[in-house]
Structures are given as C-alpha cells and as structure tokens.
C-alpha positions in Angstrom: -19.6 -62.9 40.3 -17.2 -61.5 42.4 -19.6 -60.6 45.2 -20.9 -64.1 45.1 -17.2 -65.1 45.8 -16.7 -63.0 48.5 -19.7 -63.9 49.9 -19.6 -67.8 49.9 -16.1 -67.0 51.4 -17.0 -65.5 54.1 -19.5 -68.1 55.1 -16.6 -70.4 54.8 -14.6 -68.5 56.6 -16.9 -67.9 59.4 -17.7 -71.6 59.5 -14.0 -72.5 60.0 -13.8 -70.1 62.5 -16.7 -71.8 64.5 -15.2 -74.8 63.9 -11.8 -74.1 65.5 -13.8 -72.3 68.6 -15.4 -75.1 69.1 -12.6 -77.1 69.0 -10.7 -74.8 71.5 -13.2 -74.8 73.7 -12.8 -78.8 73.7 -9.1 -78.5 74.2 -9.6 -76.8 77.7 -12.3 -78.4 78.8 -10.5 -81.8 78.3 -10.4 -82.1 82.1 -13.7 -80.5 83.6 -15.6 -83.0 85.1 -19.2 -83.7 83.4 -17.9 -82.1 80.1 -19.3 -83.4 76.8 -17.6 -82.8 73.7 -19.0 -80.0 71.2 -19.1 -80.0 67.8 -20.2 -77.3 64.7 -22.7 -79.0 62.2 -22.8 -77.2 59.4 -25.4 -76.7 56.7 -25.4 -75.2 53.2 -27.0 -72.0 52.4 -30.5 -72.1 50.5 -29.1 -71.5 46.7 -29.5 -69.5 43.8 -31.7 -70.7 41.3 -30.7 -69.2 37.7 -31.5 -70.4 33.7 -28.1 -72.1 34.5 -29.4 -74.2 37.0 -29.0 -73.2 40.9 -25.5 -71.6 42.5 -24.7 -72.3 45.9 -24.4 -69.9 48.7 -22.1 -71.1 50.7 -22.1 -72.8 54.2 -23.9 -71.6 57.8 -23.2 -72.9 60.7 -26.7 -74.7 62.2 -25.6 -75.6 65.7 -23.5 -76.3 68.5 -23.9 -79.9 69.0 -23.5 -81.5 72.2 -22.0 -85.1 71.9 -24.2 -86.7 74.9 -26.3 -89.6 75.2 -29.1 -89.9 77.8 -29.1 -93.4 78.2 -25.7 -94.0 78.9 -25.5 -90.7 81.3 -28.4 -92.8 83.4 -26.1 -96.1 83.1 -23.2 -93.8 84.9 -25.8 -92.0 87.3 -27.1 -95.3 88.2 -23.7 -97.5 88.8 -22.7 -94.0 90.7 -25.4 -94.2 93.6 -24.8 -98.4 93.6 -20.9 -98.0 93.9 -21.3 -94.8 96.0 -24.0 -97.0 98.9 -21.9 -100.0 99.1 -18.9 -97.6 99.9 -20.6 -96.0 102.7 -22.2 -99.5 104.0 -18.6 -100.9 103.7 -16.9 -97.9 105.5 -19.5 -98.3 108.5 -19.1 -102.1 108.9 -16.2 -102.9 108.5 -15.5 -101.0 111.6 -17.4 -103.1 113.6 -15.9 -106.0 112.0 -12.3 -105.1 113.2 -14.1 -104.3 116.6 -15.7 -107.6 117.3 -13.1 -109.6 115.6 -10.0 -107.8 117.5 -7.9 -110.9 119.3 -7.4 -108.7 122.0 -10.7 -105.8 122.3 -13.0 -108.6 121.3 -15.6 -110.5 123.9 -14.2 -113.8 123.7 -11.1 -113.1 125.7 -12.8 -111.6 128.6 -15.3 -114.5 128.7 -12.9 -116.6 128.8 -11.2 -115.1 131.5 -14.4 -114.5 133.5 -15.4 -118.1 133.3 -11.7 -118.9 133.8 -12.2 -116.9 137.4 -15.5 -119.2 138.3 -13.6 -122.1 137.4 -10.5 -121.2 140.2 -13.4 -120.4 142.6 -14.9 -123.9 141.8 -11.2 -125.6 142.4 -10.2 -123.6 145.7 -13.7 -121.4 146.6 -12.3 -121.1 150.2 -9.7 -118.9 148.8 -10.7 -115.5 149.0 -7.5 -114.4 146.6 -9.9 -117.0 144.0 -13.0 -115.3 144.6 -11.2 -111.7 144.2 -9.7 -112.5 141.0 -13.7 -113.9 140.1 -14.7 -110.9 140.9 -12.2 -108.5 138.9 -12.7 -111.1 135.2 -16.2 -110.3 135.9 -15.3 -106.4 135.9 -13.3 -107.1 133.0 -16.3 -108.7 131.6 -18.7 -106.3 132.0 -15.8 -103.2 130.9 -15.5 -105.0 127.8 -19.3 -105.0 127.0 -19.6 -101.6 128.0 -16.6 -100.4 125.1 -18.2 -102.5 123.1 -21.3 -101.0 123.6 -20.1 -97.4 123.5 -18.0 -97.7 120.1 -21.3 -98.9 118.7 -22.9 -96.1 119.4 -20.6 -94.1 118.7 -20.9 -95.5 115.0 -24.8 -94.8 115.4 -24.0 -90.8 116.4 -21.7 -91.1 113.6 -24.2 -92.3 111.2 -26.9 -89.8 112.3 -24.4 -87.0 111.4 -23.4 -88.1 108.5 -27.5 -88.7 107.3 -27.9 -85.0 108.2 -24.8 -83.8 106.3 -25.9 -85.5 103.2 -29.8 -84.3 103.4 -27.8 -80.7 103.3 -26.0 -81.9 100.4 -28.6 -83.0 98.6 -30.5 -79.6 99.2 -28.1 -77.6 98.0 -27.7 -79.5 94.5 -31.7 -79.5 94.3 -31.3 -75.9 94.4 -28.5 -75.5 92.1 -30.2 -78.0 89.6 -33.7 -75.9 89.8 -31.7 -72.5 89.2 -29.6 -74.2 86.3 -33.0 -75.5 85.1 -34.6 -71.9 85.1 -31.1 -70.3 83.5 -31.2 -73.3 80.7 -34.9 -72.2 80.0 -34.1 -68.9 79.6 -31.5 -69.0 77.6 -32.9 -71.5 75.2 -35.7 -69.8 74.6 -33.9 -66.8 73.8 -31.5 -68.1 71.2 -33.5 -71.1 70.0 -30.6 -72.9 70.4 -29.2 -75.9 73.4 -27.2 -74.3 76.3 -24.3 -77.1 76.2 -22.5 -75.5 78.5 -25.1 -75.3 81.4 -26.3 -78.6 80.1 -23.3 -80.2 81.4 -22.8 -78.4 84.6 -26.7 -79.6 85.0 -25.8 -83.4 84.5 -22.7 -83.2 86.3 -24.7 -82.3 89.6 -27.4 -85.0 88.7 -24.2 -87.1 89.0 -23.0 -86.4 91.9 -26.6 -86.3 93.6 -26.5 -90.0 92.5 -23.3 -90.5 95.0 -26.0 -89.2 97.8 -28.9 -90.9 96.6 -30.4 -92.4 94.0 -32.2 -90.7 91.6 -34.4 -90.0 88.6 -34.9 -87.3 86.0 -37.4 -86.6 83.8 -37.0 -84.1 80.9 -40.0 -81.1 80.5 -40.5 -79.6 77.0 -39.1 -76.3 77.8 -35.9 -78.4 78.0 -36.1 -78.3 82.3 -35.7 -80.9 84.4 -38.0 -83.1 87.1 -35.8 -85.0 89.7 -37.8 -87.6 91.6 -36.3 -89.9 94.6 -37.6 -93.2 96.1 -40.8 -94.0 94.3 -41.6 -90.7 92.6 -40.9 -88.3 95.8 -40.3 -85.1 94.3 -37.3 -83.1 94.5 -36.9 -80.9 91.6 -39.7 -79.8 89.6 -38.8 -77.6 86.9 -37.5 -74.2 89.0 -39.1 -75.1 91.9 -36.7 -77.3 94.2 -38.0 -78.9 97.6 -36.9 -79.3 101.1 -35.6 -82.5 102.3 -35.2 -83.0 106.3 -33.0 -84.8 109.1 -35.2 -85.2 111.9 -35.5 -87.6 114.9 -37.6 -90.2 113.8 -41.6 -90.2 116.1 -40.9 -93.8 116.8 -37.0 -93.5 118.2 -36.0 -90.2 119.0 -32.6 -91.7 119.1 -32.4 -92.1 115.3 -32.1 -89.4 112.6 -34.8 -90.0 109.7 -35.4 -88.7 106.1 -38.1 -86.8 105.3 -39.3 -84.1 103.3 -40.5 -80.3 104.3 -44.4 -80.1 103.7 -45.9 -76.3 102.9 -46.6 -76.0 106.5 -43.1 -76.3 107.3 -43.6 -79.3 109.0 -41.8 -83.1 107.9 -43.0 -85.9 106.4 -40.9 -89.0 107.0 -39.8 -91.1 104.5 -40.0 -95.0 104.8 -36.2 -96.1 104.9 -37.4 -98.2 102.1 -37.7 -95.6 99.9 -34.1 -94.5 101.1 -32.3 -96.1 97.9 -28.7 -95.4 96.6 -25.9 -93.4 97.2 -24.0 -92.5 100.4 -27.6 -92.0 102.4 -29.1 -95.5 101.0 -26.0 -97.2 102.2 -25.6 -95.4 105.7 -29.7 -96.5 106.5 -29.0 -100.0 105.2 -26.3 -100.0 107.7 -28.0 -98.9 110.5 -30.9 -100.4 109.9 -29.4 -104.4 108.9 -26.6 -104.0 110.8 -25.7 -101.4 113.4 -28.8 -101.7 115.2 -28.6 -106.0 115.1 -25.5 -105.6 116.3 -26.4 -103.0 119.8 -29.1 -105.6 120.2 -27.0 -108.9 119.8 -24.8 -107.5 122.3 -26.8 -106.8 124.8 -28.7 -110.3 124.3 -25.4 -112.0 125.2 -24.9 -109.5 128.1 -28.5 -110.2 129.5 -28.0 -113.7 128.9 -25.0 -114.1 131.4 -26.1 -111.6 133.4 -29.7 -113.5 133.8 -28.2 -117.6 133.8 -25.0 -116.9 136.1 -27.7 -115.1 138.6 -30.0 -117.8 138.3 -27.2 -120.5 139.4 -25.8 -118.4 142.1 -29.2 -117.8 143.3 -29.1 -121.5 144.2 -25.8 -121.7 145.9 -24.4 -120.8 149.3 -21.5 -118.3 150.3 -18.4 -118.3 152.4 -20.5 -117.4 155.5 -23.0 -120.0 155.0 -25.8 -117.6 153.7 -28.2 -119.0 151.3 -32.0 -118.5 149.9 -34.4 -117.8 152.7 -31.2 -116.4 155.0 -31.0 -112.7 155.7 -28.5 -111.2 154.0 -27.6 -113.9 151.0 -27.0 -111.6 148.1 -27.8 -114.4 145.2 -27.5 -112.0 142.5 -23.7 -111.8 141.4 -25.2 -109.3 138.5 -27.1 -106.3 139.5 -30.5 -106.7 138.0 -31.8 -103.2 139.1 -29.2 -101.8 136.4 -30.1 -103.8 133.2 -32.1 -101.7 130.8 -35.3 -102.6 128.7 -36.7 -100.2 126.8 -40.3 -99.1 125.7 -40.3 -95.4 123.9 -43.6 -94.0 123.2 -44.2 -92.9 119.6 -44.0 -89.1 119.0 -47.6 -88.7 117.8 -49.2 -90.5 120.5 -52.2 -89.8 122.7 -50.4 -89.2 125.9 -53.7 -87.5 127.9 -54.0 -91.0 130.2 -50.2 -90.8 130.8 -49.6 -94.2 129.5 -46.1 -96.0 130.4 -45.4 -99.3 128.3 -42.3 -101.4 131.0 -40.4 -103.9 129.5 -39.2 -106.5 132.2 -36.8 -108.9 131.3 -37.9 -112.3 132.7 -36.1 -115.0 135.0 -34.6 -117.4 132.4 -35.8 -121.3 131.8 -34.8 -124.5 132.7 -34.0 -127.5 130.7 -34.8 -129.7 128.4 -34.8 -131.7 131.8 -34.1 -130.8 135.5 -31.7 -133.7 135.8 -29.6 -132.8 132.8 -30.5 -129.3 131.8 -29.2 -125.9 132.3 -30.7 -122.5 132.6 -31.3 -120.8 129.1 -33.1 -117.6 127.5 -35.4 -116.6 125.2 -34.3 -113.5 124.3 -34.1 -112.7 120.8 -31.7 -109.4 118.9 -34.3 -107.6 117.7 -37.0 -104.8 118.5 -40.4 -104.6 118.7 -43.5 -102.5 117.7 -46.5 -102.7 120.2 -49.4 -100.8 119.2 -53.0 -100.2 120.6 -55.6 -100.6 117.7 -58.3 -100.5 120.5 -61.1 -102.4 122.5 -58.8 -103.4 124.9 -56.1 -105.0 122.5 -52.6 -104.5 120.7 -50.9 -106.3 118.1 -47.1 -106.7 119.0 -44.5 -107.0 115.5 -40.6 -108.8 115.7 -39.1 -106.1 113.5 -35.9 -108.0 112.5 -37.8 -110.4 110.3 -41.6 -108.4 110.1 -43.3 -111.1 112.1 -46.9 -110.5 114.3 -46.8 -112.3 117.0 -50.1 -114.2 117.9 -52.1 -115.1 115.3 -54.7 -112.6 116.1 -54.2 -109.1 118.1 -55.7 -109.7 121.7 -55.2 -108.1 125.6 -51.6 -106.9 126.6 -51.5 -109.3 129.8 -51.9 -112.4 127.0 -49.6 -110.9 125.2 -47.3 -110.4 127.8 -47.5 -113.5 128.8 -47.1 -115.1 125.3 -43.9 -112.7 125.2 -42.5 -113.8 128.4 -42.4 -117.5 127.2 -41.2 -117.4 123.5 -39.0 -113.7 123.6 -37.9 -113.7 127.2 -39.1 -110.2 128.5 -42.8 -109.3 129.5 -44.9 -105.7 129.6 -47.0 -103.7 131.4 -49.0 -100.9 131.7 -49.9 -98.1 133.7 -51.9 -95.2 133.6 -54.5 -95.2 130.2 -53.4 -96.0 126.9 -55.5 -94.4 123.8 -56.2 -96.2 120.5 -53.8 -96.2 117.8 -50.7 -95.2 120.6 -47.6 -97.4 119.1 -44.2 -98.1 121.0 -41.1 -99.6 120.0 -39.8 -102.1 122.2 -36.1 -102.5 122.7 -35.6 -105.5 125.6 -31.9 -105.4 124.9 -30.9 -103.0 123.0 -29.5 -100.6 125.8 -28.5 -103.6 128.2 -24.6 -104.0 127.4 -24.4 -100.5 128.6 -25.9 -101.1 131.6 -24.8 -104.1 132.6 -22.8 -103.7 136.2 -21.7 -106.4 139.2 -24.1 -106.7 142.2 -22.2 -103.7 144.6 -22.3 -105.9 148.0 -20.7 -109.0 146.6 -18.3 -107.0 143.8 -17.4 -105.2 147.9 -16.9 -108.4 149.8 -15.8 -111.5 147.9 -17.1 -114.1 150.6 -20.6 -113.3 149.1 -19.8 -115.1 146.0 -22.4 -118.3 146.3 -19.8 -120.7 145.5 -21.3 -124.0 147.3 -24.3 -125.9 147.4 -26.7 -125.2 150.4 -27.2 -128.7 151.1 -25.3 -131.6 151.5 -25.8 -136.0 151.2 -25.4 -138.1 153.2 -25.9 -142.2 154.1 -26.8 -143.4 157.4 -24.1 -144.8 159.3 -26.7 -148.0 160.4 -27.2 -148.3 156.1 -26.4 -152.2 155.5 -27.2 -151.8 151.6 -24.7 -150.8 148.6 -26.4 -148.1 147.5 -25.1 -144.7 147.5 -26.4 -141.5 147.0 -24.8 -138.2 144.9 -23.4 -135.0 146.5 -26.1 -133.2 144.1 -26.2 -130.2 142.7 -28.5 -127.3 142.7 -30.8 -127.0 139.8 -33.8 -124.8 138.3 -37.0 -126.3 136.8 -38.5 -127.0 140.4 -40.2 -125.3 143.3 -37.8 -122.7 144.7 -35.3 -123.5 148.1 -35.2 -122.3 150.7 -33.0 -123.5 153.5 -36.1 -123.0 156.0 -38.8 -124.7 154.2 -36.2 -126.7 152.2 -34.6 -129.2 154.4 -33.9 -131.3 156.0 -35.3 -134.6 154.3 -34.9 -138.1 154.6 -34.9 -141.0 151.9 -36.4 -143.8 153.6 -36.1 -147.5 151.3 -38.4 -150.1 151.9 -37.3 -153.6 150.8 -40.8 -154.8 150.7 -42.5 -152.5 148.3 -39.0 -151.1 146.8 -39.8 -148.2 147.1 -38.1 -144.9 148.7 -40.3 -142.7 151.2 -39.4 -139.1 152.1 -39.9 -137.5 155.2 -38.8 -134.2 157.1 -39.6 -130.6 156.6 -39.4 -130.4 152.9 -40.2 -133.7 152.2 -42.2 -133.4 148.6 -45.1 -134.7 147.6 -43.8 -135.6 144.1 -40.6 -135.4 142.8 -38.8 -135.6 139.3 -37.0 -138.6 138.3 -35.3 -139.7 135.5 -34.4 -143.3 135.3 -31.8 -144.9 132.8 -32.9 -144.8 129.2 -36.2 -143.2 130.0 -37.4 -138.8 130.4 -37.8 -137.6 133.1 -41.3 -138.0 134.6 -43.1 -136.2 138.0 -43.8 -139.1 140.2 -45.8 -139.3 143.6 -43.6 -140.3 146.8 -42.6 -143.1 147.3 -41.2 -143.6 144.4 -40.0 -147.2 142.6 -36.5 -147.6 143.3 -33.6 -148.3 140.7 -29.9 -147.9 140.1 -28.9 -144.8 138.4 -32.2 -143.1 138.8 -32.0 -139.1 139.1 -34.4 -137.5 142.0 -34.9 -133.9 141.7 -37.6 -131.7 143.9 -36.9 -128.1 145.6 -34.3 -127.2 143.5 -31.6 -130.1 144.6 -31.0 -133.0 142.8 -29.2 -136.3 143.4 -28.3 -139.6 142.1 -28.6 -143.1 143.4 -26.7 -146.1 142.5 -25.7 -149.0 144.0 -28.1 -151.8 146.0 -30.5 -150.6 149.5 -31.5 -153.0 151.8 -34.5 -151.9 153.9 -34.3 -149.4 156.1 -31.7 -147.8 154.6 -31.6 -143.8 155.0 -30.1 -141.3 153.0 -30.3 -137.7 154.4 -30.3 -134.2 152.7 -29.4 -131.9 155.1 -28.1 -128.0 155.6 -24.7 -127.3 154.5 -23.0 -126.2 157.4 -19.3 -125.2 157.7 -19.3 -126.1 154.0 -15.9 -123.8 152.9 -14.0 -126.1 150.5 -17.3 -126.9 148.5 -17.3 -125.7 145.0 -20.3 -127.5 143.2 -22.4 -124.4 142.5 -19.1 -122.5 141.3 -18.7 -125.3 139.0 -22.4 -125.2 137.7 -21.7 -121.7 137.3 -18.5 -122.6 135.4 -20.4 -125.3 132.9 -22.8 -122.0 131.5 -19.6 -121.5 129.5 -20.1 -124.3 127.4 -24.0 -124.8 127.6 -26.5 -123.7 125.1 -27.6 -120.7 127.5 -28.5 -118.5 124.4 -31.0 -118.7 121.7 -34.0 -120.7 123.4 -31.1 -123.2 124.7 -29.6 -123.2 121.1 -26.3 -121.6 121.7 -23.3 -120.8 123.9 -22.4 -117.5 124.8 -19.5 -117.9 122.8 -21.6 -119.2 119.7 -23.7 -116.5 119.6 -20.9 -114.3 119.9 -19.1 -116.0 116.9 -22.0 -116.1 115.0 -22.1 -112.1 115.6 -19.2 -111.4 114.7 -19.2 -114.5 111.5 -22.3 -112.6 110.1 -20.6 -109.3 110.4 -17.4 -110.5 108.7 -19.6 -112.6 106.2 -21.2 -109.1 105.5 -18.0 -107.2 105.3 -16.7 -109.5 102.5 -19.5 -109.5 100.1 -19.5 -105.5 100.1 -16.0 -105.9 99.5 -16.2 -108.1 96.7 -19.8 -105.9 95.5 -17.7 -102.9 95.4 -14.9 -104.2 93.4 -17.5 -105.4 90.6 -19.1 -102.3 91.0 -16.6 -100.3 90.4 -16.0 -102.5 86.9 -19.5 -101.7 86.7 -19.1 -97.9 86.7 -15.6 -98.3 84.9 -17.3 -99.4 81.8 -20.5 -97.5 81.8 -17.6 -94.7 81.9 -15.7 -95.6 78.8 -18.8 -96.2 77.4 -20.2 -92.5 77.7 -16.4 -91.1 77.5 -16.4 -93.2 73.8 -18.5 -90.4 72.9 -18.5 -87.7 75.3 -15.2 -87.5 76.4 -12.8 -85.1 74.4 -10.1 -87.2 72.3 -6.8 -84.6 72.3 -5.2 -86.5 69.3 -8.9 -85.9 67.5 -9.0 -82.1 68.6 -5.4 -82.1 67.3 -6.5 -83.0 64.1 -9.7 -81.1 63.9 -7.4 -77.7 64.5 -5.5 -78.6 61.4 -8.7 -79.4 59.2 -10.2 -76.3 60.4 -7.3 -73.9 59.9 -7.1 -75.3 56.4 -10.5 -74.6 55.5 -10.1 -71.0 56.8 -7.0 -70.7 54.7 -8.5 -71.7 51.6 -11.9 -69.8 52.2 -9.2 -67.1 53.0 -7.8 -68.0 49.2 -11.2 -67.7 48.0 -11.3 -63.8 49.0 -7.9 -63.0 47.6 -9.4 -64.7 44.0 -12.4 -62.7 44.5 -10.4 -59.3 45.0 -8.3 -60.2 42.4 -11.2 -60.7 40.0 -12.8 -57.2 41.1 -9.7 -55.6 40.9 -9.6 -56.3 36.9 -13.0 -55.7 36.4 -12.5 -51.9 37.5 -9.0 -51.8 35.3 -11.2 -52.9 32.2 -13.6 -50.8 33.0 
C-alpha cells in the first residue's frame, strides 16, 4: 500500500512540477513577440484492476499544449500584409502630394508668373526689360518642371531600392522558415511530441513575411510547412526554400521587377499583379498607379506648353521685323530638339535587323474653329506597348487603362498615323524589325526633364515673336462704313509666309456683294464664319456681311460695318511694327484655353487635377490605414484572447501548482510514515 502511495505521489508530484515549468516559462515569455501560451494537460494513469474493483495510478503528464489557433493567426497574417501595403503606398505618395501641392515649389506659381511675363510683353513688347523678364519666368518655368521632375525620380530610385531590399528580406525569412521547418521535423519525430517553441518562432516569421508580402501557408503531414505567394508561386516547400529576384524589368530597364530564380539560375518575372500585400505590394501599386502617372502627367503639361506657345510664336514677328519665310526668325521660344520621347526595345527582342522604334511628338491642333479656336494637344499620361506580331503589322496597347488601339492590328505607318491624330506623337522605323519584337512607348514620360528655352532667343530677347507679321488696313479713297480688324494670327490654315503670304487686297463689289481678293497670297478659298452660323470654306469672292470672320494663310480678320463699292481693305507686311503685341497676347490667352486634353483642359486644370487625384489618393490610404489598423487591432485581441499570456492567470496557476506539489509532497510523508510502522510491527 505504501508503495502504491509513494508511487501515485510522485506522479503528482512530477505533474505539479510540469505544471509550474510550464507556467514559468509563460511568465518570461510574456513579452516575446509571436509567443503562444503553453499549458500541461494531464491524464490519469491506466489503473489497477483488483476483486475490489480498480485503484488508480496516479497522474502523467500527456503534453505540452500550445494555446494557438490557425485561423485567427491567418486573420493577423492577413490584416498584417493589408496594413503593412497601404503604409508603404501612403509613405510614397504622400510625398508627392506635399510636392505638387507646395504654395511655393508647386507648378502653378511659375505658370503664373511665366504667363504673367507674356502678358507684360503683350502690354509694352517694345520693351526689351519686358521681354527679358519673359524670358527669365520662362527659365523659372522650365527649373520648376525640371525639380519636379527630378524629385520624381528620385522617388522612383527610391522605390527600386527599397523593392530590392525587401526581395532580400523576404529570402532570408524563406530560409529561416525552411530550416525551422526541417528542425520542427526533426524534433517531432523524435519525441512524438509538438515543438511549441520552434512552432512560434516559425509563425512569428510567417508574420512578419506578411509585412513584406502577402502570403500563404499550407501545412504538410510531417508537421512542415509550404509558403506560396501570388497565385500559388512557391516559396517555401517543406526544407527546400527558393530564390526570389530584383532585376531590371526586359520591357523598362529603368524599373526593378520581381521574379523568381529558375534552376538555371536565370529569373522569371513576376506579373506585378501577382505582387500582392505587404511593403512590396504597396511599393509596385505605387509605382505602377501612381509614380509613373505622375512622371508622365508632368511631362504632358510640359510638352503641351512647350508645343502650343511654339506654335503661336511660330506665327508672330520679332523686334527686328523677322518672321516665317525670313532668314533668321527663330519661331520656336521652346527648344524642340531637346524634348524627349521614348521607345525602349524589349530585352528579349530580335535585334539582328537593328531595329529603332522613334517616337516624334507631333505639331499640336487647331480649333474647334479657326476664327475662335486655339492650338491644343492630344497627348495623353500614359505609356504604350507596340509589338510586332508579323506580316508586316503591330498591335499598339494604352497601358494606363489596357486599351488596343485600332480595332484590328494593321501596318506601323497606319498606325502612326492613327497615333498622331488621337495621342499626339507618331513612330517610325528603321532598320528591320522581327516578329514578336515589343517596345514600350513613353511620348512624355522623360519630357519635363528635358524641357529647355530655344538658346538664340533665351540669348537675345528681341527674338521673342511678340507681334503679328501683318497688318489692316482701309483705303483712304473707302466711301463705305465698313471696317476691318487688326487680326490676329491663327493655326488651322495653310502656313505664312511673309513671301508667299502677302500682300492681299479685299476688293467689295456693290453689285454682286461680294468681296474679291487679289495680290500675291490672294486665296482661292478662305474660311469664314458668319454670325450665328460655323464656320464654312468658301470660294473667293465671298457673300459679304457685318460681323463675318475671314481667315486664310494663317491671318484672320473681322469685318463690320457697311462697304460701298470699290472699297479696299489691304493686308499688308508689318513693317516697323515695335509697339505691336497681338501675338504676345495670343500667346498670353493659352493660359486660360483648353490647350490640354484633346482641347479639354487648361494647363492649370490639368495640373490641378494632378495634383486633386494625388491628394484624393493620399486621403483614402489615410483613412484605409486607420481602419486597417482597427482591422489588425482586433484580429490581435482576438488571437491574444487565447494566445497571449494573462500574468494575473500565470499568477494564479503558480499558486494552484505549488499547492498540488505540497500536497502530493503530503502524500509521500503519509506513505513514509505508513512504511515506517509497518517495519516497527514487523
């Protein structure tokens, strides 16, 4: 009997032991990250079975029991990666939203002072000090767009860093998850019994991958884990823990890319899509919606001054009376040599015929009307994919919304010339392009960088085409009340030319009512927009009528008033012509006319609307993240409700476990007492 005492009190002994390790080992563990809280279940030893009935054994302690639930671990992993990617796509953006949106480093202050500059030209242009301080807004102008430009891609070298520091992250916990794995293995098939300890160290670094990049984990029978990434990728499989890679990307060797290391060493990209959660999914979502919208909505506001401003001042005349068709007129107050379009061959391409894809950006429109229009573009912020898929023909893709352009694939001189209409930059080829060749496209990506003043006027300020090369004039015979307009210079006709140009002569005859042109750039037909009506091309002579609008050779002019016949009204060179401002002045109006867009938008609009979708962005991660973050709070408190290690509890559980060691300690005092007697009787 005594021996049976003894016995059952040591079991309890040793299971009060256990449980007071166990409890210890909570205690200090209270504050390592990923720890679960352990505890002893205990079991009763297999009993004696006598004529009595059967006499218990005692207690054994069964196992080690790991207080973790799987399902709300993934809840945690999951709201991890989602706080941990709108975190990095806040951090990114809302750098460029304090950039564009600065009162003071933003574009809208320099435009304004550019335009500010044409508009003192247009009130005093034969001021040189006026065309000098033009001239330095516009060098504002384009330093501001080149700052611009450069912290923007300074985000983007920022962001390709950053991708390839957490690709090494993420390698090193693949390989500290496939050795845990192999240790866990080993050590549970050894003792038959969970590895809690390396368990939680395991899940802990699951955890933390999360706040790189989404990911998930299936569980093997020998206890190991699989870790898979985008749509089943693998990354850990068992032991074995693969390679992923930062590389350039074949279509932009600009950009860093995600891939993964195949046996050959080489590296197979990963589709951004499949780029989801964590620190990495929110650093490509930010590049790719963002960063790289924003480098080209820049430089489609820069082309688009750069390309309307030159188109007006193409039209006008400068302080030396210089103008189209003279030697020497510089009509360009942009350098166009220096703005950069961009066609970069893919990496795997066929490059035996030395193919070259150019991207020109093209002359900008016209409209809606001559009489009442202004010049416009059609560029749009995005790039482009152009590929070759043979016979002859591409097929050419708007990558900010996925669109193929043309219905159908077909020749790269239609295309071109369908992209020079509706995008606002054509392409060509030389040398000899192989099937299945790709090439992105990037008309204006790189063009805020590059945008620069033309060098001979930005050196000699009485360049700046401020007036119109022509001027009106009635006869001095005229016995009519009609008048005729100063004009203005306009686009949407045959070019001028002061030599094949003018002069011409508006003759009115009473009897037909009509007005007859003659002189060396008389026109056959001319434009005319008469009150209340469009404008229509009409053969000369045209009807006459108060108000109408006659445009032809790139001049345009008004009549009002009453002609009697025989009247003339002259259009003539514009000689000596130092206190006219008109062209500075059409120059001045592209401020406020829908030059952007396809004619849909200001400069400044498009701006603001840059810099509203930024800031529109900005706010909705902030707001994401804050109910994220409640998100992961709770999915927290959730798993801590069971995992996490309760102090008070522990407290508690040291002073049920001491007692039961105290009284299995009783139980061997009893026992020894009982033995002792037994050898006294005996």
């Amino acid at each position: 009997m005594s021996t049976g005492i003894i016995g059952i009190g040591m079991t309890g002994i040793a299971a009060a032991q256990a449980g007071l390790l166990a409890t210890e080992h909570n205690v200090v563990n209270a504050s390592t990250a990923g720890y679960s809280r352990q505890r002893v279940v205990l079991a009763t030893n297999i009993a004696v079975n006598t004529g009595a009935g059967a006499i218990g054994q005692g207690v054994h302690v069964q196992t080690i029991e790991r207080m973790y639930d799987r399902y709300l671990g993934n809840q945690v992993n999951t709201a991890t990666a989602k706080l941990s990617e709108i975190s990095a796509y806040y951090t990114q953006i809302s750098q460029i939203d304090n950039l564009l949106a600065d009162a003071y480093a933003g574009l809208t202050p320099a435009l304004q002072e550019f335009f500010s500059g044409v508009q003192g030209v247009a009130t005093n242009p034969s001021l040189v000090s006026a065309r000098q301080s033009m001239i330095s807004s516009a060098q504002t102008l384009v330093s501001r767009f080149l700052t611009l430009n450069e912290r923007l891609d300074s985000l983007d070298v920022e962001v390709n860093g950053k991708i390839s520091d957490a690709v090494k992250s993420i390698n090193t916990y693949a390989t500290q998850i496939a050795d845990l794995n192999q240790r866990i293995v080993i050590s549970e098939g050894a003792y038959g019994q969970p590895s809690n300890d390396l368990l939680d160290q395991r899940d802990q670094l699951v955890l933390e991958l999360n706040e790189l990049i989404q990911v998930k984990t299936t569980t093997n029978s020998d206890g190991s884990f699989n870790v898979f990434v985008g749509s089943g990728q693998q990354l850990v499989v068992g032991s074995q823990s693969m390679t992923m890679t930062a590389t350039a990307a074949r279509a932009d060797n600009s950009r860093i890319v995600v891939g993964l290391q195949t046996a050959s060493g080489g590296s197979l990209e990963l589709p951004e899509s499949l780029i989801v959660g964590g620190e990495l999914g929110g650093l490509v979502d930010f590049r790719t919606e963002t960063l790289g919208r924003a480098q080209s909505e820049l430089g489609r506001i820069a082309a688009s001054i750069a390309l309307t401003v030159n188109a007006q001042s193409s039209l006008g005349q400068d302080l030396l009376g210089q103008a189209t068709g003279d030697a020497g007129f510089e009509g360009n107050f942009f350098s166009t040599t220096s703005l950069s379009s961009i066609a970069k061959a893919n990496a795997l391409n066929d490059l035996s015929g030395s193919p070259v894809i150019s991207v020109s950006l093209v002359a900008p429109e016209f409209g809606p009307e001559v009489a009442t229009g202004n010049f416009y573009t059609n560029l749009k912020a995005s790039d482009y994919q152009l590929v070759n898929v043979g016979g002859g023909n591409y097929t050419v893709t708007r990558l900010s919304d996925g669109v193929q352009l043309l219905a159908a694939q077909d020749t790269l001189s239609n295309i071109s010339t369908y992209l020079s209409a509706n995008e606002g930059f054509s392409l060509s080829l030389s040398g000899l392009d192989a099937t299945g060749n790709s090439y992105l496209i990037q008309p204006t990506r790189n063009v805020a960088e590059t945008l620069s003043l033309n060098p001979v006027v930005a050196a000699d300020s009485r360049l700046v085409a401020a007036a119109a090369p022509f001027r009106t004039a009635a006869g001095a015979s005229n016995t009519g009340t009609a008048t005729i307009s100063a004009g203005k210079m306009v686009g949407g006709t045959s070019g001028f030319s002061v030599a094949t140009s003018l002069p011409v002569s508006l003759t009115y005859n009473a009897s037909t009512a009509t007005l007859a042109f003659s002189g060396a750039g008389a026109p056959a037909t001319v434009l005319v927009k008469r009150q209340g009506a469009s404008e229509v091309s009409e053969a000369v002579p045209i009807a006459y009528e108060q108000g109408m609008v006659i445009s032809f050779n790139g001049m345009s002019v008004q009549m009002n008033g009453l002609p009697n016949d025989g009247d003339v009204f002259t259009l003539a060179r514009n000689t000596g012509a130092t206190t006219d401002g008109r062209n500075a002045l059409a120059m001045g109006l592209l401020q406020t006319q829908n030059t952007v867009a396809g004619g849909a938008a200001t400069f400044q609009t498009a701006y603001a609307e840059m810099v509203a979708s930024n800031g529109i962005k900005t706010r909705e991660l902030n707001v994401m993240g804050k109910a994220q973050q409640a998100v992961l709070d709770q999915a927290q408190a959730n798993r801590d409700a069971l995992s996490g290690v309760n102090l008070n509890e522990e407290a508690a559980n040291m002073i049920r476990f001491q007692q039961a060691y105290q009284a299995s300690a009783k139980l061997l005092e009893i026992g020894k007492s009982l033995f002792d007697t037994l050898i006294q009787i005996g």
